[in-house]
C-alpha positions as CSV (number, residue, x, y, z in Angstrom):
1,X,51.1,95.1,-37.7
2,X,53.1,98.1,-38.3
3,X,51.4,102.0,-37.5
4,X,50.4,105.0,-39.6
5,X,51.5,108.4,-38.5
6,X,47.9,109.2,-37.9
7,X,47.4,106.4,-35.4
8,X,50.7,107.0,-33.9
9,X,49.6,111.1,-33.6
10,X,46.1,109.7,-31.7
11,X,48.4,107.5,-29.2
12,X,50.2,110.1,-28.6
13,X,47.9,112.9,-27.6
14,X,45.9,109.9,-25.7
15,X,48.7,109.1,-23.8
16,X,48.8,105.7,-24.6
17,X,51.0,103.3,-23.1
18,X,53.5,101.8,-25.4
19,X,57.5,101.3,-25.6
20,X,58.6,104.1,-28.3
21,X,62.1,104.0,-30.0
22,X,63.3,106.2,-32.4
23,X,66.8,104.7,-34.2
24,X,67.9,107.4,-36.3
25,X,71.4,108.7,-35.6
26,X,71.6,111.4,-32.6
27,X,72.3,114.6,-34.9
28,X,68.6,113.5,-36.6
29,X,67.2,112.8,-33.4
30,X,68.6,116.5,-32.1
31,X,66.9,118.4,-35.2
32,X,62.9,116.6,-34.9
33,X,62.3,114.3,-32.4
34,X,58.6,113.0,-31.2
35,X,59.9,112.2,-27.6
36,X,60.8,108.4,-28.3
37,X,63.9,106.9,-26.8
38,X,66.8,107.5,-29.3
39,X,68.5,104.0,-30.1
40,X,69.9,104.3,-33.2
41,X,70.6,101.3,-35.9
42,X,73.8,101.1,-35.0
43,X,73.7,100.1,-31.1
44,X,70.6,98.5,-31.4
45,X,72.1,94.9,-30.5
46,X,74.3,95.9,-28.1
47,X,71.0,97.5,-26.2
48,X,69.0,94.2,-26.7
49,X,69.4,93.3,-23.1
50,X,68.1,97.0,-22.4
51,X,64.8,96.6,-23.6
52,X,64.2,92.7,-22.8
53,X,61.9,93.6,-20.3
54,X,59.4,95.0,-23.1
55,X,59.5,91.7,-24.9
56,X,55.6,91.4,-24.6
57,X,54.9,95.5,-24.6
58,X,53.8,97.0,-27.7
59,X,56.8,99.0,-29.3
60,X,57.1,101.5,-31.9
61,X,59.7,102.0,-33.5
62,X,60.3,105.5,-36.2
63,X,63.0,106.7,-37.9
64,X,63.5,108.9,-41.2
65,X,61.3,107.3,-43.5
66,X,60.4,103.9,-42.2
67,X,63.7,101.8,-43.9
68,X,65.9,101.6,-40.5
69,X,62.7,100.5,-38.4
70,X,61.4,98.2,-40.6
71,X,65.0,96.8,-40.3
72,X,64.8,96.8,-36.6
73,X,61.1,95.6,-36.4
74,X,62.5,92.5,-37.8
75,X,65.2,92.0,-35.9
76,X,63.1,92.2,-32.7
77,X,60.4,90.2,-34.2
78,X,63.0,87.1,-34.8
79,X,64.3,87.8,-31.4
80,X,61.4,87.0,-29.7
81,X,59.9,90.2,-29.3
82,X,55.8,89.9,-29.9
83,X,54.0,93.3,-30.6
84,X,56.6,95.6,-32.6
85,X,55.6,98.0,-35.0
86,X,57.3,99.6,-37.5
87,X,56.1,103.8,-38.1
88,X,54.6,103.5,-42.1
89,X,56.5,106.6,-43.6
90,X,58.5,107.7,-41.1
91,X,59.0,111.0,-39.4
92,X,59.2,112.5,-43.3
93,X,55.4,111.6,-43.5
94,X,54.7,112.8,-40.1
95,X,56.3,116.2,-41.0
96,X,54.5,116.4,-44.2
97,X,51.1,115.7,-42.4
98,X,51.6,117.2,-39.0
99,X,54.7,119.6,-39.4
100,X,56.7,120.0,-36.5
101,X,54.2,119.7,-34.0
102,X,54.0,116.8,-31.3
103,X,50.4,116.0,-29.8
């Protein structure tokens, strides 16, 4: 089940507990960022064994627009990973609802 920005901006100011991976490339990640771990599209199977532990945590995964993640939500999902979600729209529909602001 993937997230909307406006569930994603009330788990965030509730500090929820989740696993939360942004995988945009780093100079995207340097000019907005919502304070998930940056692991962009490119590294993301060589960093499989890095988040292995999370295999049963719920993940969220953002990037631009929602393509990349979806991409990666996948990938996770056939790897055996149970509770990823993929960020409907992206950081470009968080902007456009939120701005630049970060719960």
């Amino acid at each position: 089940m993937d997230i909307t920005v406006e569930e994603l901006h009330q788990k965030l100011a509730d500090k929820d507990s989740f696993v939360f991976i942004d995988v945009r490339e780093p100079y995207e990640y340097d000019e907005f960022n919502l304070g998930a771990r940056l692991l962009p599209l490119g590294e993301i199977m060589g960093k499989l064994d890095d988040i292995s532990e999370d295999k049963n945590a719920e993940i969220v995964i953002c990037c631009r627009s929602g393509n990349r993640s979806g991409m990666v939500k996948s990938l996770l999902t056939q790897t055996g990973f149970s509770n990823t979600r993929n960020l409907i729209g992206g950081l470009v529909e968080w902007q456009q609802k939120f701005g630049n602001t970060v719960p």
